[in-house]
C-alpha positions as semicolon CSV with decimal commas, in nm:
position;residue;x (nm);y (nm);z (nm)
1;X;-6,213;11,722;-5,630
2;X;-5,947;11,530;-5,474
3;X;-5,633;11,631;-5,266
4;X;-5,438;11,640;-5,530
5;X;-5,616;11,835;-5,781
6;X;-5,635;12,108;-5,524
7;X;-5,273;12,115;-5,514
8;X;-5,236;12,198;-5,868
9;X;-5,492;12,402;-5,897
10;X;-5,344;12,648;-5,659
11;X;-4,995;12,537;-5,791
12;X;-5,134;12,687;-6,163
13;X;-5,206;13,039;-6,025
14;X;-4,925;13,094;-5,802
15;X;-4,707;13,000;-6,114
16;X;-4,907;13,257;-6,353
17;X;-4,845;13,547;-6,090
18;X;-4,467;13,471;-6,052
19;X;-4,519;13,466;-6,474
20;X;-4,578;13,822;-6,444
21;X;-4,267;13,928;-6,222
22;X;-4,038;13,755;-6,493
23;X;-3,811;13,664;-6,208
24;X;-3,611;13,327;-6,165
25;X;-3,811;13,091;-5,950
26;X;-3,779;12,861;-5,644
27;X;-4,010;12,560;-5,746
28;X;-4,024;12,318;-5,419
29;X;-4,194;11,999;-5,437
30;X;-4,201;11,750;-5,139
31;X;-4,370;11,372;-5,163
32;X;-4,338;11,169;-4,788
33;X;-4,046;11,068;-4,856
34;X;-3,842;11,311;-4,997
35;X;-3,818;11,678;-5,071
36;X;-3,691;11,862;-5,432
37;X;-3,571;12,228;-5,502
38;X;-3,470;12,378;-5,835
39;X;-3,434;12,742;-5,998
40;X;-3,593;12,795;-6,292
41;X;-3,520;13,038;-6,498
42;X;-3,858;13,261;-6,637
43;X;-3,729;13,332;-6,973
44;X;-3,639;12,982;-7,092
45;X;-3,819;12,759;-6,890
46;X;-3,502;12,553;-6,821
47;X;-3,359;12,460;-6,489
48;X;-3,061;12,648;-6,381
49;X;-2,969;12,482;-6,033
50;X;-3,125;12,191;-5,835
51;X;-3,105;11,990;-5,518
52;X;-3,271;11,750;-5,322
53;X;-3,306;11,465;-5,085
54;X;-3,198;11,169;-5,347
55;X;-2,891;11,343;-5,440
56;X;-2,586;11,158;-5,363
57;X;-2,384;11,419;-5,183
58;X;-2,677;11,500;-5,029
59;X;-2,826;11,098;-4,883
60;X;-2,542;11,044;-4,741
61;X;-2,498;11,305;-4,496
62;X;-2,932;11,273;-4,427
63;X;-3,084;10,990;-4,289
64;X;-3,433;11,091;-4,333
65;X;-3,534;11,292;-4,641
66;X;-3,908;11,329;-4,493
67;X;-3,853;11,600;-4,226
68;X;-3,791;11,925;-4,142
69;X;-3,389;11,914;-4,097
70;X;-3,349;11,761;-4,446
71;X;-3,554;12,040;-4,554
72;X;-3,349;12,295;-4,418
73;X;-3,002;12,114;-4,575
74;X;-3,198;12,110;-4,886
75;X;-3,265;12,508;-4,878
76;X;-2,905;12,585;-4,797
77;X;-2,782;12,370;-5,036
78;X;-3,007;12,524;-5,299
79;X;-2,897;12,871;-5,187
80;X;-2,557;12,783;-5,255
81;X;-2,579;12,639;-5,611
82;X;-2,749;12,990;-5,708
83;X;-2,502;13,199;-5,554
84;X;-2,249;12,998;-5,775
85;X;-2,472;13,072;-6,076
86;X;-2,528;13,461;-5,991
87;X;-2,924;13,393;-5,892
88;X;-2,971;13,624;-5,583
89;X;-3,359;13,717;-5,655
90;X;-3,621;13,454;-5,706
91;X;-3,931;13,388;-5,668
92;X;-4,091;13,112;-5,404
93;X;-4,296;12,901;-5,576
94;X;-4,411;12,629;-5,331
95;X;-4,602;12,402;-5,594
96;X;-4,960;12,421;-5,387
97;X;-4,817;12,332;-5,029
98;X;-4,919;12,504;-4,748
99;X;-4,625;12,727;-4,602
100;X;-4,563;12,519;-4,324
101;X;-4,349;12,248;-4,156
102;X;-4,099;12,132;-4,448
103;X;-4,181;12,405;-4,699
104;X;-4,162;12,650;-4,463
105;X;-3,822;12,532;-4,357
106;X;-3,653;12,506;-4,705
107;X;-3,755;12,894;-4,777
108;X;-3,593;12,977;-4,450
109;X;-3,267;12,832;-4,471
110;X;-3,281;12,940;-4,828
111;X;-3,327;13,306;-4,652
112;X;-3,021;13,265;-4,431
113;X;-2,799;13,162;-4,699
114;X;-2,826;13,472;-4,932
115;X;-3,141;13,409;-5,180
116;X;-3,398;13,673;-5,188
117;X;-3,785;13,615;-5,202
């Protein structure tokens, strides 16, 4: 199996436990590049709030999506939009990544700034 593959593969049972808790939940995903963040909401499978790296509010004030300070704008940004949209419990659903560097950083500033997981 390749990288990848192993990625979803863990991806796929993380996302059939959080299934079971019929919570809201924090989906991250991060390429080299760039790094996304959205709520999604158990029930309906639709997106209720979202953020990231390539959004326009959001590139101008970062230089460099790919690192660990955009990840932490990107986790207080995402914390914000779901205190607007009464979301104060989710679950952290980070995709396959390991828990570390950016990932880890985006569920910490998330932390800070009011969202519990």
């Amino acid at each position: 199996m390749d990288k990848k593959i192993r990625r979803l593969r863990r991806a796929r049972k993380t996302r059939a436990k959080i299934a079971e808790l019929a919570v809201a939940r924090l989906c991250v995903h991060r390429s080299n590049c760039h790094i996304y963040a959205q709520i999604i909401d158990a029930s309906q499978g639709r997106v209720l709030a979202s953020a990231s790296t390539l959004d326009k509010e959001m590139s101008e004030q970062i230089k460099n999506g790919g690192n660990a300070a955009a990840a932490k704008m990107i986790g207080q940004r995402i914390a914000e939009k779901a205190k607007q949209i009464g979301v104060e419990q989710v679950a952290f659903d980070r995709s396959g990544f390991a828990y570390h560097g950016r990932v880890k950083a985006l569920a910490e500033a998330a932390r800070e700034h009011g969202l519990q997981f």
